[in-house]
ROFI-920420 format. One record per residue (C-alpha): x, y, z; residue in one letter. Coordinates in nm, 4 decimals, always signed. Layout:
! residues N
<node xx="X" yy="Y" zz="Z" res="A"/>
...
! end
This chain:
! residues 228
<node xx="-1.0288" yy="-1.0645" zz="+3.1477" res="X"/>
<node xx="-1.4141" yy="-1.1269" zz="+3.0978" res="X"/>
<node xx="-1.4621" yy="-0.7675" zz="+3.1162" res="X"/>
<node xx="-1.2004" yy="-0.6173" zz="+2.9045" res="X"/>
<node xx="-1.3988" yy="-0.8954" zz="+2.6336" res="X"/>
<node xx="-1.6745" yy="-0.7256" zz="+2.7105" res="X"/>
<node xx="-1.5638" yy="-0.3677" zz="+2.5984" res="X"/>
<node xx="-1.4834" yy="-0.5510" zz="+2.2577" res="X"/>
<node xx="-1.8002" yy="-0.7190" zz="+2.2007" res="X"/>
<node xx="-1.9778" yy="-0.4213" zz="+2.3104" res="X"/>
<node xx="-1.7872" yy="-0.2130" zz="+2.0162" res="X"/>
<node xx="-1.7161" yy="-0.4417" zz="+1.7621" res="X"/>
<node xx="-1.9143" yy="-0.2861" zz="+1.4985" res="X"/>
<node xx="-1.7415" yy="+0.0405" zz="+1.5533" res="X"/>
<node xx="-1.4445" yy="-0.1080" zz="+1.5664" res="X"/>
<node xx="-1.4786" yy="-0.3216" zz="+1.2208" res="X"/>
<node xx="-1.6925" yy="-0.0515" zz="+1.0380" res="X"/>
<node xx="-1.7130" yy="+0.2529" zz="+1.2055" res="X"/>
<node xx="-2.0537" yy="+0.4438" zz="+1.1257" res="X"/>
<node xx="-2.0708" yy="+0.3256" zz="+0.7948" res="X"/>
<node xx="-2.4446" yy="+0.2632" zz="+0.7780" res="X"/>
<node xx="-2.4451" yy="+0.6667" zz="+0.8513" res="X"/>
<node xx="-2.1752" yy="+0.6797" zz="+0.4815" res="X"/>
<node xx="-1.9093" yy="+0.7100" zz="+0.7123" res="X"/>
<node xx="-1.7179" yy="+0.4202" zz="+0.6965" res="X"/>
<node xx="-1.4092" yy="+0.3486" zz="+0.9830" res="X"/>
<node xx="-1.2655" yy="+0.0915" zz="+1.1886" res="X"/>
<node xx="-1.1408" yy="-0.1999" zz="+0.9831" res="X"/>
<node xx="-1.3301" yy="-0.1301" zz="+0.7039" res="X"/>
<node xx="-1.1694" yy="+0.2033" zz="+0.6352" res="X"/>
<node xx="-0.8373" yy="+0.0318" zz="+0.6542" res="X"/>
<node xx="-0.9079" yy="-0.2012" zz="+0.3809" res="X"/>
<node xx="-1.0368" yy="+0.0729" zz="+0.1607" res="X"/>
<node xx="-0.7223" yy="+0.2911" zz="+0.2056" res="X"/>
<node xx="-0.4893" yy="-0.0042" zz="+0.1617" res="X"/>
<node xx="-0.6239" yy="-0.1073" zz="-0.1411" res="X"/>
<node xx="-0.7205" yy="+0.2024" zz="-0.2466" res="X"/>
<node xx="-0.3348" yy="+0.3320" zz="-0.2230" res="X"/>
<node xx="-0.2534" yy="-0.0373" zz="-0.3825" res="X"/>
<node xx="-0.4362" yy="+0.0535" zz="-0.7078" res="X"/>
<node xx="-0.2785" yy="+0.3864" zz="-0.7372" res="X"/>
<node xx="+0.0722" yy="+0.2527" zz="-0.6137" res="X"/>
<node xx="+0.1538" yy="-0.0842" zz="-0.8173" res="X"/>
<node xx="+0.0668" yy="+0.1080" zz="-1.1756" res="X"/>
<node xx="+0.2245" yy="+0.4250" zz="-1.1210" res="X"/>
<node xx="+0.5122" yy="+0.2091" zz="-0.9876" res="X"/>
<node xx="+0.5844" yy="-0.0126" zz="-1.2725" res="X"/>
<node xx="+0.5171" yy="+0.2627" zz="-1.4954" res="X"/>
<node xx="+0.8271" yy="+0.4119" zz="-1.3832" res="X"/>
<node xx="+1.0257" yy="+0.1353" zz="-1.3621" res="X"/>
<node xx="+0.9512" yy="+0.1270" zz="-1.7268" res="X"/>
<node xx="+1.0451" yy="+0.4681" zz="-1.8048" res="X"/>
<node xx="+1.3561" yy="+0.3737" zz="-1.6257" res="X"/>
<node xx="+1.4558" yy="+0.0385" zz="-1.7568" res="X"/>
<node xx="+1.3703" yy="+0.2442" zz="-2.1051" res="X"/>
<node xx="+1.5901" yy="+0.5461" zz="-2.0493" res="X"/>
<node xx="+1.9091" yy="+0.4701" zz="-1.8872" res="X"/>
<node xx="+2.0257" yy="+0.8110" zz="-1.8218" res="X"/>
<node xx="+1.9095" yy="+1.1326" zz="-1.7056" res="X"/>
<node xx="+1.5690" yy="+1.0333" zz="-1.6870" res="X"/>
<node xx="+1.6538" yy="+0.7060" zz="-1.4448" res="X"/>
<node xx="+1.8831" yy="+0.9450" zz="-1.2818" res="X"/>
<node xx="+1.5847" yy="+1.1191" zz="-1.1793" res="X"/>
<node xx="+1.3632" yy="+0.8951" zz="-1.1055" res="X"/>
<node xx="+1.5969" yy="+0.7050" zz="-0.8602" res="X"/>
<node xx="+1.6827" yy="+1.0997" zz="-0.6671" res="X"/>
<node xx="+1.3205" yy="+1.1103" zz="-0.6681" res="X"/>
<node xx="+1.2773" yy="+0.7570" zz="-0.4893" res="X"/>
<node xx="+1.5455" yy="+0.7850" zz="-0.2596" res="X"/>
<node xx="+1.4329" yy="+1.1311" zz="-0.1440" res="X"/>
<node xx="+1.0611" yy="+0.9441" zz="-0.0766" res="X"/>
<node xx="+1.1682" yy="+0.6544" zz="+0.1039" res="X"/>
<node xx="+1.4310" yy="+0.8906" zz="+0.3556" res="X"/>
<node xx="+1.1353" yy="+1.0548" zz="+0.4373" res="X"/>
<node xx="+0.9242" yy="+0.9162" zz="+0.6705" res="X"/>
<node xx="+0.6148" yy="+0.8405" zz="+0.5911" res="X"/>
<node xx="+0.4207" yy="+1.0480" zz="+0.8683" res="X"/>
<node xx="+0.6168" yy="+1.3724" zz="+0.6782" res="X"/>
<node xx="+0.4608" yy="+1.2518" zz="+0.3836" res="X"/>
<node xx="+0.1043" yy="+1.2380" zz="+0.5058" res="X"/>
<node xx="+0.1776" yy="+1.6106" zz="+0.6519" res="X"/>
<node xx="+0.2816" yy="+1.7746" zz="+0.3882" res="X"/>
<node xx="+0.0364" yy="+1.6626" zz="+0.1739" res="X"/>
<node xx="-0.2679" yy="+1.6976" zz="+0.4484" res="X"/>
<node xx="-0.1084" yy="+2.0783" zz="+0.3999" res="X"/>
<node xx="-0.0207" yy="+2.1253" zz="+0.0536" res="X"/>
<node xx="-0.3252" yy="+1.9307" zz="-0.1494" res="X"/>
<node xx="-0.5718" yy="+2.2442" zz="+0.0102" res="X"/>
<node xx="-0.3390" yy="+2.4439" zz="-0.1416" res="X"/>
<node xx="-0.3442" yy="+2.3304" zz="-0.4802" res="X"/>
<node xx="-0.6825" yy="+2.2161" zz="-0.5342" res="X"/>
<node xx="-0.8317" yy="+2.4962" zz="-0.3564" res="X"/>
<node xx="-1.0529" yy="+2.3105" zz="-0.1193" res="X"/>
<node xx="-1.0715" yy="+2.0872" zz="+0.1441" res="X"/>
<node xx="-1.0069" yy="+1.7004" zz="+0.0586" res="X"/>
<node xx="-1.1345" yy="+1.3893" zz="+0.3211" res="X"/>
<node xx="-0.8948" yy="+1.2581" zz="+0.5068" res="X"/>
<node xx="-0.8804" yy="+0.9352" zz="+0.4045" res="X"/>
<node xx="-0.8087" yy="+1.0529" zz="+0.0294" res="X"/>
<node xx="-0.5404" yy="+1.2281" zz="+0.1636" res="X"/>
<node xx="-0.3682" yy="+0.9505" zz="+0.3604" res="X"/>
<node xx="-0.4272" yy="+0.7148" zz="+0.0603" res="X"/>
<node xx="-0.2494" yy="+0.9665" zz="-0.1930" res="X"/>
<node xx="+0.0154" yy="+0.9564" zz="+0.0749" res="X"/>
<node xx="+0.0488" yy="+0.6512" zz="+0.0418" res="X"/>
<node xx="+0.0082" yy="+0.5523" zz="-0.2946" res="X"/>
<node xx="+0.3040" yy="+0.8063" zz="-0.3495" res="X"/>
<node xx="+0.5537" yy="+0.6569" zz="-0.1042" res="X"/>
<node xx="+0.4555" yy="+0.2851" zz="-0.2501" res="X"/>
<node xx="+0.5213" yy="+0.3895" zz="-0.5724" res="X"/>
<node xx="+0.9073" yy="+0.4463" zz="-0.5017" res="X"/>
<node xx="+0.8916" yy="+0.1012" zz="-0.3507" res="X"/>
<node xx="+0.7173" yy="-0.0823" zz="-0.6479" res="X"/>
<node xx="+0.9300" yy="+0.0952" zz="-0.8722" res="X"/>
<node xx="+1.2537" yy="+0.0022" zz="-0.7206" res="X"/>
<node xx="+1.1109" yy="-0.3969" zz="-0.6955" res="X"/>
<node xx="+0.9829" yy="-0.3938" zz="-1.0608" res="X"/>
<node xx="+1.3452" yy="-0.2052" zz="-1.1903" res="X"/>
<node xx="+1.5211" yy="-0.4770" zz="-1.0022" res="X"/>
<node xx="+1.3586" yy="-0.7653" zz="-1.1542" res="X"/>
<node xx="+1.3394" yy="-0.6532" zz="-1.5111" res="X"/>
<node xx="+1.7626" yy="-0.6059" zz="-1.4677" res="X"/>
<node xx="+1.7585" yy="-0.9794" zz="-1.2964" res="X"/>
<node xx="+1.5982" yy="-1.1374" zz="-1.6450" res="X"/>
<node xx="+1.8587" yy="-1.2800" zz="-1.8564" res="X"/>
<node xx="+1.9647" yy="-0.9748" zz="-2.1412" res="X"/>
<node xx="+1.9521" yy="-1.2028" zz="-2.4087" res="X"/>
<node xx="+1.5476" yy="-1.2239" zz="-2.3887" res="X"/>
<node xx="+1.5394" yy="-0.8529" zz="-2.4662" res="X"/>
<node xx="+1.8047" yy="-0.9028" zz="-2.7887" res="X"/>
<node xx="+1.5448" yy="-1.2105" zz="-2.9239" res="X"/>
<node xx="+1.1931" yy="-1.0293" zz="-2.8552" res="X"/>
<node xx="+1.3869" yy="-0.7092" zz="-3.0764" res="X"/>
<node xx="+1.5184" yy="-0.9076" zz="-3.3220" res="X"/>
<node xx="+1.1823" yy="-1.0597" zz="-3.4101" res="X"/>
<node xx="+1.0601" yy="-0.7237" zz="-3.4806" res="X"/>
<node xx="+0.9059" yy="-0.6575" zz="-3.0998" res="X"/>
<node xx="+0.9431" yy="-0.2519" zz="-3.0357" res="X"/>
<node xx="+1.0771" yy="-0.1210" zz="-2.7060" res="X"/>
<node xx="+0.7378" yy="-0.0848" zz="-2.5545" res="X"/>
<node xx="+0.5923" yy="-0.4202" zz="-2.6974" res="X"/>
<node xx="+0.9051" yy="-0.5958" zz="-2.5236" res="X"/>
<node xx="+0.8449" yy="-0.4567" zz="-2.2382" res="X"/>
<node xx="+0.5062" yy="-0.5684" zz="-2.2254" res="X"/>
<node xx="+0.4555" yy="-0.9181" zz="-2.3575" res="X"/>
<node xx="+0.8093" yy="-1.0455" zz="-2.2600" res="X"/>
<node xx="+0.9703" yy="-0.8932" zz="-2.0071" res="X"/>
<node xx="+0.7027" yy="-0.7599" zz="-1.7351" res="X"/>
<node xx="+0.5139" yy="-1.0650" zz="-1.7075" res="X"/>
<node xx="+0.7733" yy="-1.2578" zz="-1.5885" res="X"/>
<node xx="+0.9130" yy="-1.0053" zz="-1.4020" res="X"/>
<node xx="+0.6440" yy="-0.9499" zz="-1.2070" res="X"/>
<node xx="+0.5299" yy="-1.3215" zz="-1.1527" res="X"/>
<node xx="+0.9116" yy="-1.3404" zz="-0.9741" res="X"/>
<node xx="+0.9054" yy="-1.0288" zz="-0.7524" res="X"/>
<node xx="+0.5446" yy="-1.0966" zz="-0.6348" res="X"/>
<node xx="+0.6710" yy="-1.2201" zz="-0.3238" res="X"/>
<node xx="+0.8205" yy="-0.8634" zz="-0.2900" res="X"/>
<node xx="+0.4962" yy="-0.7214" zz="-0.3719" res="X"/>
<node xx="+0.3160" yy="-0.8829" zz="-0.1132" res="X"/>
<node xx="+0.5551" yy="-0.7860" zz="+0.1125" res="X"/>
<node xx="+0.5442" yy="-0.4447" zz="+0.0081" res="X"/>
<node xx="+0.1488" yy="-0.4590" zz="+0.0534" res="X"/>
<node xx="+0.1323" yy="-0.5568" zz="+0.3721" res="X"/>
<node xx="+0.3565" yy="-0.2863" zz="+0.4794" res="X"/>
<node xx="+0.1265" yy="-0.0029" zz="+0.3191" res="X"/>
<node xx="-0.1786" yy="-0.2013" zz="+0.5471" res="X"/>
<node xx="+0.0416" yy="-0.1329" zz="+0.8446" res="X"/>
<node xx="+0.1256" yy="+0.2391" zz="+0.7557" res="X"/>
<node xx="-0.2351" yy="+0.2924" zz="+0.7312" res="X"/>
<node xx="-0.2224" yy="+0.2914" zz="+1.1038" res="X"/>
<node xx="-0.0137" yy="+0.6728" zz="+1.0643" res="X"/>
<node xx="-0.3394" yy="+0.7827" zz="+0.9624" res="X"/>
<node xx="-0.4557" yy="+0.8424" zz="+1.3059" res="X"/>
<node xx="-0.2116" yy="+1.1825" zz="+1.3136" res="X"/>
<node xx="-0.4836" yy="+1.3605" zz="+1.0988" res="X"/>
<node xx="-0.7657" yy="+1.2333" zz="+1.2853" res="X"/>
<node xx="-0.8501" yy="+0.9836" zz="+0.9733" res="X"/>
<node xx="-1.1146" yy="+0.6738" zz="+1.1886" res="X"/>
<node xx="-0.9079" yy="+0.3860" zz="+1.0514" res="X"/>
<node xx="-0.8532" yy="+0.1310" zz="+1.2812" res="X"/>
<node xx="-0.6191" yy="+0.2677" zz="+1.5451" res="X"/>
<node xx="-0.8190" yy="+0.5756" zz="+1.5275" res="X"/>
<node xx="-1.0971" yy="+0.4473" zz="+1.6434" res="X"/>
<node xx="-0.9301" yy="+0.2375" zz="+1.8957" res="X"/>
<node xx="-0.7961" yy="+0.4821" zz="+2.0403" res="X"/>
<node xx="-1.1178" yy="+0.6463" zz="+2.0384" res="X"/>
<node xx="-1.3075" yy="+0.3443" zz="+2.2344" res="X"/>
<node xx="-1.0304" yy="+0.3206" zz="+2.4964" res="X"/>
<node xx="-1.0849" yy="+0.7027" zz="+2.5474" res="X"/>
<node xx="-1.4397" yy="+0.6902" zz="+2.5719" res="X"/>
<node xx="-1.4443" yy="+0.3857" zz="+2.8426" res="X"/>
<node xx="-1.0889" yy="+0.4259" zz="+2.9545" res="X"/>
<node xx="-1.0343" yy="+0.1168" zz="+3.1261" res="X"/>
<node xx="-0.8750" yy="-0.2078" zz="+2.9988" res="X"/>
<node xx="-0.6761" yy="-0.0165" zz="+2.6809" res="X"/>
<node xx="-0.4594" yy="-0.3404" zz="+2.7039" res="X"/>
<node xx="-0.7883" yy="-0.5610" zz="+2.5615" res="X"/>
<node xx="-0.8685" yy="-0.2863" zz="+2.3002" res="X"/>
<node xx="-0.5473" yy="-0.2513" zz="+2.1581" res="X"/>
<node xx="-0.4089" yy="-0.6086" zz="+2.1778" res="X"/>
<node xx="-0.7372" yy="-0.6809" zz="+1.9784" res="X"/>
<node xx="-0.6044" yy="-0.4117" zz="+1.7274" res="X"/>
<node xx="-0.3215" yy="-0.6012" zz="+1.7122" res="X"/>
<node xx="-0.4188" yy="-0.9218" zz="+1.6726" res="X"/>
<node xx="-0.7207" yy="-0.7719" zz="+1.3576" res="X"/>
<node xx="-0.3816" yy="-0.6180" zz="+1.1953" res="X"/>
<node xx="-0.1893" yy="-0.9587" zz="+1.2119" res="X"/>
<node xx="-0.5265" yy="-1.1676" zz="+1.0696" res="X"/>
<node xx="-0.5102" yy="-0.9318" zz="+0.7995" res="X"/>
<node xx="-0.1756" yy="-0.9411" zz="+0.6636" res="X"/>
<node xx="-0.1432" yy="-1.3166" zz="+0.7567" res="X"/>
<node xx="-0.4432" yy="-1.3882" zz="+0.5576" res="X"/>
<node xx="-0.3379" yy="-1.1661" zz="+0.2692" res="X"/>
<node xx="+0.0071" yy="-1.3807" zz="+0.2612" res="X"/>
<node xx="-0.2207" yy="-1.6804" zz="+0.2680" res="X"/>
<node xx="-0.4039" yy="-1.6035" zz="-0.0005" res="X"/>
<node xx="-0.1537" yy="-1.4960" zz="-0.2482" res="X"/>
<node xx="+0.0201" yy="-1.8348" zz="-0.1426" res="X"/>
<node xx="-0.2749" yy="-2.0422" zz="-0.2431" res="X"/>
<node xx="-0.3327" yy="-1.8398" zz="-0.5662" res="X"/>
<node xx="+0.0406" yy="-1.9733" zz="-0.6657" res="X"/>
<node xx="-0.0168" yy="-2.3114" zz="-0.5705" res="X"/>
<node xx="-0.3460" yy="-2.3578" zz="-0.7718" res="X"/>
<node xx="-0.2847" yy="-2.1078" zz="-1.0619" res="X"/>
<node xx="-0.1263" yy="-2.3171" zz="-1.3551" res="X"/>
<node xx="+0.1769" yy="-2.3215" zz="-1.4615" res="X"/>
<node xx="+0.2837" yy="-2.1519" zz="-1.7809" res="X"/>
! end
């Protein structure tokens, strides 16, 4: 037991940064950057669309839902494929790894925030839209100021939840080689290969601190943020 503590302490600055004093950052580090990092891309692009579909109640949400259905049948380890392919392709040049993984992600989040935000704009009580037009509010401006914030402040519980799943599927990114955290635990148990039980129930145990504490946090931010 001692020793298999041992192997941690004796790379627990790989295994929380990586080499990032060398610009290459890894380990848990990494993670966080390609979790929020897909985050930042994910929650605008995704209420963005919910918009265009709570806006246009035809063809266009027709769309947009075929497109998120197709996403989220998909799994997300396709995803991160195709693109680790196809993005070469188009831009003509190699892209890091982690930028790939975190468009991957960002894109399959999307059809997830979109789907959340959709939800909870149809959940709000019609007649708010009627009043915010008939005081002169466009379709946009409605949106906007009346119906998004409240919408979102209900589904963030869904949001969160939806986070801390895209920190978990950053894991995926060890298929391309990317030194997030289960890269690079994998790489450590190679390198000693002995006690890969320690390493990786340590992995574990860094992925549940990290999605317990983001839960935690966003729970104290609702208790102490005032009410409107």
């Amino acid at each position: 037991m001692l020793a298999g503590l041992t192997v941690i302490t004796d790379n627990l600055d790989y295994l929380l940064w990586g080499r990032a004093a060398a610009g290459q950052p890894g380990g848990v580090l990494l993670t966080l950057l390609m979790a929020f990092g897909a985050a930042a891309l994910a929650l605008p692009a995704g209420i963005g669309l919910a918009g265009l579909a709570w806006r246009f109640p035809g063809a266009i949400r027709k769309a947009l839902f075929l497109w998120a259905e197709i996403i989220r049948g998909i799994p997300l380890i396709f995803v991160i494929f195709w693109l680790w392919y196809l993005l070469p392709l188009i831009t003509g040049g190699d892209l890091p790894g982690a930028l790939t993984v975190t468009l991957a992600l960002a894109w399959f989040t999307a059809a997830a925030v979109m789907h959340s935000v959709l939800a909870g704009l149809r959940a709000l009580p019609g007649g708010q839209t009627e009043a915010a037009q008939a005081q002169g509010f466009s379709a946009l401006q409605t949106l906007g100021w009346v119906l998004l914030p409240q919408t979102l402040r209900n589904i963030l519980p869904s949001l969160v939840g939806i986070f801390i799943s895209l920190l978990k599927d950053t894991s995926l990114a060890f298929i391309v080689n990317v030194p997030e955290l289960t890269t690079v635990a994998g790489q450590v148990n190679n390198r000693v290969q002995i006690y890969p039980g320690a390493i990786f129930v340590f992995t574990g145990v860094v992925y549940y601190l990290l999605c317990c504490g983001i839960e935690q946090l966003v729970k104290r931010w609702q208790f102490n943020r005032p009410a409107l």
